[in-house]
C-alpha positions as CSV (number, residue, x, y, z in Angstrom):
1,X,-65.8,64.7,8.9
2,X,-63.2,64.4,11.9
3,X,-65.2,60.9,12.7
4,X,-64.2,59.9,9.4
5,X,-61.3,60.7,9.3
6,X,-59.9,59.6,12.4
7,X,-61.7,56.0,11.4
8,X,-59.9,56.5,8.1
9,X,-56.3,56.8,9.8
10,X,-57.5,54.1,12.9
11,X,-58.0,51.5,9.5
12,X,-54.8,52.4,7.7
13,X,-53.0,51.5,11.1
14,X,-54.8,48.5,11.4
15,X,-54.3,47.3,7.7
16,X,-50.4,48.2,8.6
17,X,-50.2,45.9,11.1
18,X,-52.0,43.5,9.1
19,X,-49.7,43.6,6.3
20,X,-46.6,43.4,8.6
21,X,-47.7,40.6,10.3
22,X,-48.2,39.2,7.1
23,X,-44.6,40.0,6.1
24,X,-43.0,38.5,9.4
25,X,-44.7,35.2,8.9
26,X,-43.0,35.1,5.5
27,X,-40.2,35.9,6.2
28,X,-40.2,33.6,9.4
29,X,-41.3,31.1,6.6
30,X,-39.7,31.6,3.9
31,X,-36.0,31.6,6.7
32,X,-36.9,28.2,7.7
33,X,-37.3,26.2,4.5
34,X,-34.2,28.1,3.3
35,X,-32.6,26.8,6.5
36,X,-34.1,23.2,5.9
37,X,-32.7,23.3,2.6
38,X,-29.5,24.0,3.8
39,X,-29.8,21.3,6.0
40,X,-30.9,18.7,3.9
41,X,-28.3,19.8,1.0
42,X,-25.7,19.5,3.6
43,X,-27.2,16.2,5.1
44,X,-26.9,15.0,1.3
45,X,-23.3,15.8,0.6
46,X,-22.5,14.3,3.7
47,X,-24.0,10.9,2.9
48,X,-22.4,11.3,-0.8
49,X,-19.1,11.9,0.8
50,X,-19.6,8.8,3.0
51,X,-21.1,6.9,0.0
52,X,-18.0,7.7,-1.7
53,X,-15.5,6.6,1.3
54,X,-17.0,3.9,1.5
55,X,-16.9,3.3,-2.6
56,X,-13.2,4.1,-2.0
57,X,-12.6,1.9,0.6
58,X,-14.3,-1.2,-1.0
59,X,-12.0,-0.4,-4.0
60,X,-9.3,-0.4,-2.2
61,X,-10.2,-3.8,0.0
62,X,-10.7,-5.4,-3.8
63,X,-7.4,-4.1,-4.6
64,X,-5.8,-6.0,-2.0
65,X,-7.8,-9.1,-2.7
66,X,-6.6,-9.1,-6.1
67,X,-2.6,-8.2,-5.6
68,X,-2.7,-11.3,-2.7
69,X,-4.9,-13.8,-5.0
70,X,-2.0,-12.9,-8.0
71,X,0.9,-13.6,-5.1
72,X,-1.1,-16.7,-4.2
73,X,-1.2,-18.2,-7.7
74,X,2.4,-17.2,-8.1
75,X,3.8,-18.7,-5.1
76,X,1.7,-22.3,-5.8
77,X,2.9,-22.6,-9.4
78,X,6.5,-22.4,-8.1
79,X,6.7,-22.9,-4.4
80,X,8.4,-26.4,-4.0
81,X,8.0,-27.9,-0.2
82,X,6.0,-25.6,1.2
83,X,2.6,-26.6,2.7
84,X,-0.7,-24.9,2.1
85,X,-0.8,-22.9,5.7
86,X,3.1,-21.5,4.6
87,X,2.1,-20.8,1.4
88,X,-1.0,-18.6,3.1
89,X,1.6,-17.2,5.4
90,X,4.2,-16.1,2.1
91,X,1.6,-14.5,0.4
92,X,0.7,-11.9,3.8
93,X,4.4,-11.3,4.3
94,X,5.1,-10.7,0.4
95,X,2.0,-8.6,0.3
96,X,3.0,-6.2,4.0
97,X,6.6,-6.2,3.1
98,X,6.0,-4.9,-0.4
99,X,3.8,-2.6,0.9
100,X,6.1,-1.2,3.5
101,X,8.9,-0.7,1.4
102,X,7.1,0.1,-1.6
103,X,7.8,-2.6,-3.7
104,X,5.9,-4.6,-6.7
105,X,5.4,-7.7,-5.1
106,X,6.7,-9.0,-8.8
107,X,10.7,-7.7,-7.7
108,X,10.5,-9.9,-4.8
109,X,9.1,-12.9,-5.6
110,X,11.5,-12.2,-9.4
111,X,14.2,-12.5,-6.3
112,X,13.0,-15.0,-4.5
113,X,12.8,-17.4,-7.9
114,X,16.4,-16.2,-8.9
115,X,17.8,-17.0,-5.3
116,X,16.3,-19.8,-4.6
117,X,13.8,-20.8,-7.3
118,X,11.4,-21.1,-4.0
119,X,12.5,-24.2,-2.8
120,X,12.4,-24.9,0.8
121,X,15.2,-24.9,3.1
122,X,18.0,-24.1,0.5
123,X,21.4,-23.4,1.2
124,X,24.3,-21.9,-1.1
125,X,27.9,-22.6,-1.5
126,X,28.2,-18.9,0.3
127,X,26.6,-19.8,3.4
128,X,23.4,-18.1,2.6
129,X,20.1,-19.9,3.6
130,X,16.8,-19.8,2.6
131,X,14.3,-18.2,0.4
132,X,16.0,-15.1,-0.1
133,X,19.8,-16.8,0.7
134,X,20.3,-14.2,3.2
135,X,24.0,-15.0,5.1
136,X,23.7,-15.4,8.7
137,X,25.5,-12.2,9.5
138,X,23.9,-10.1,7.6
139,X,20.5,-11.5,9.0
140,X,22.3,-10.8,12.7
141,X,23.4,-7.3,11.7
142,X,19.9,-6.3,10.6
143,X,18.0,-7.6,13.8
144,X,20.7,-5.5,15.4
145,X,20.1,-2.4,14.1
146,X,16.2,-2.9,13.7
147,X,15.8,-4.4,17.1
148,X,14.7,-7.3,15.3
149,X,14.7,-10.6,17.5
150,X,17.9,-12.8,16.2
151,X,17.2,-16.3,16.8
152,X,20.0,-17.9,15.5
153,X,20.8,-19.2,11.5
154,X,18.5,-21.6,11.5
155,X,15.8,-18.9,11.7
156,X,16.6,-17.8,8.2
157,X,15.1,-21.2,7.4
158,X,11.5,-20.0,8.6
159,X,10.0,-18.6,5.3
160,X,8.2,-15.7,6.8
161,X,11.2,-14.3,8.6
162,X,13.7,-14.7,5.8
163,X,11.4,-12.7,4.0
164,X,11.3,-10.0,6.1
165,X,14.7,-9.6,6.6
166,X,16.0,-10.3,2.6
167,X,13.3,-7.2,2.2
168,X,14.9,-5.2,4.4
169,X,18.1,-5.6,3.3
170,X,17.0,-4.7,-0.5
171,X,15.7,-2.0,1.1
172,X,18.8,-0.4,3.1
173,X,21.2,-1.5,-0.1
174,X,18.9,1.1,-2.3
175,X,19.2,3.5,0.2
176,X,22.7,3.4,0.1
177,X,23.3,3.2,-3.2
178,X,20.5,5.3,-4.5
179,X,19.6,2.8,-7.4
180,X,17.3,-0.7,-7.0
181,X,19.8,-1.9,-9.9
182,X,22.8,-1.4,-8.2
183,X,21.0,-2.7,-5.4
184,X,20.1,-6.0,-6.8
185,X,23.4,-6.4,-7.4
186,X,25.1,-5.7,-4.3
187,X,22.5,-8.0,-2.8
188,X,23.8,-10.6,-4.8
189,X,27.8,-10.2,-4.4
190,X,27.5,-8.3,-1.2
191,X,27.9,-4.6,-0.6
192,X,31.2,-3.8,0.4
193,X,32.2,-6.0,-3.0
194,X,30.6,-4.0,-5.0
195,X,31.7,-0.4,-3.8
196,X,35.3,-1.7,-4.5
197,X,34.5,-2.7,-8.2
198,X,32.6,0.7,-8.8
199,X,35.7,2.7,-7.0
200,X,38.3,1.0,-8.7
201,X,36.2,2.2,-12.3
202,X,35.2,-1.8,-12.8
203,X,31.7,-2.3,-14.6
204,X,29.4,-4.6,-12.1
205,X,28.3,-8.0,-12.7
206,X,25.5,-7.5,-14.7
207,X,24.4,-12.0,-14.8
208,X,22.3,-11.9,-11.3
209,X,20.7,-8.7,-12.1
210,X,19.7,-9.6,-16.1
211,X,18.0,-13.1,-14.1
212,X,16.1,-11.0,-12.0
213,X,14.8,-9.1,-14.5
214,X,14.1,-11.8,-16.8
215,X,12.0,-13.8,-13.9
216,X,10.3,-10.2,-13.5
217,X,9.0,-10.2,-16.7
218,X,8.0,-13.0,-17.2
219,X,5.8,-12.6,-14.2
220,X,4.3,-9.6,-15.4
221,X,3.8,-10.9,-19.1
222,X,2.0,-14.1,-16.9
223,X,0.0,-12.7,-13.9
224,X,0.0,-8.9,-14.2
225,X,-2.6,-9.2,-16.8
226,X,-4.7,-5.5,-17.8
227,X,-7.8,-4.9,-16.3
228,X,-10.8,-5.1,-18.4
């Protein structure tokens, strides 16, 4: 009887062992493919997010394509003197200036058509030159203050720069006057002309800015057509 009972207790130690080995392989298991899982779910939202950058970034690259192709066809209905590498060269700057100041590239190239109907080289009875008839010393003062290079006036004949410069004076007029009306119009009969007129209780001239906004929508009725 003690024989069989110590045999008895000597089995239920073994069988414990047994059944705990059993245990710690399942567990050891059953930790791993929950940490494979893991893995592979977080491998998976990783590609998804890059996927989706990627998706993002594409849209964003066709976004581009499509805003400079519609600047492109804009510029060649109108442009008049221009050759095909200038042209190329007016649709980056309209595109990066826009961008930078957070324009519609419609507003300037609407300015652009009422200033100078995007003719090549013109000149107004004022003394302002080019696309967007900017006046020698305002195109000076600018470079000044922006640590621009200054070339000279007849710099405000080279398309790209002229640009650049009638942006960024659009740009600093709305700053100052806190409205891209008031702006426009300052733009047009200078600033210091207009903060007169509005001190002394005087309406603004209202005939530059009611062009610009014509040209504007016309564009937009034209070439800003919804996407499908």
């Amino acid at each position: 009887m003690t024989l069989g009972v110590r045999f008895i207790r000597r089995s239920g130690v073994l069988i414990s062992k047994f059944i705990s080995t059993i245990l710690i392989l399942l567990y050891i298991t059953q930790t791993a493919v929950i940490v494979y899982l893991v893995r592979d779910r977080n491998n998976l939202l990783r590609i998804q997010l890059e996927q989706g950058a990627q998706i993002k970034e594409q849209q964003l690259k066709i976004g581009e394509l499509e805003e400079k192709l519609k600047i492109l066809k804009i510029i060649e209905d109108f442009q008049v003197g221009f050759k095909d590498q200038e042209i190329k060269e007016l649709t980056s700057v309209i595109y990066d200036e826009s961008k930078k100041y957070g324009y519609d590239p419609l507003l300037i190239l609407s300015l652009i058509l009422t200033e100078s109907q995007f003719k090549s080289g013109q000149i107004s009875e004022m003394g302002a030159l080019g696309l967007m008839q900017v006046k020698p010393s305002i195109g000076r003062d600018l470079c000044q203050k922006r640590g621009l290079n200054w070339r000279g006036e007849l710099s405000l004949f080279e398309p790209a720069f002229n640009i650049q410069l009638g942006s960024l004076y659009l740009f600093e007029l709305i700053l100052k006057f806190k409205d891209v009306k008031k702006a426009i119009i300052a733009y047009n009969v200078g600033e210091n002309a207009l903060k007169l007129r509005l001190k002394a209780g005087e309406k603004p001239p209202t005939y530059f800015l009611s062009q610009v906004v014509k040209k504007y929508k016309e564009l937009k009725a034209k070439y800003d057509l919804p996407k499908s």
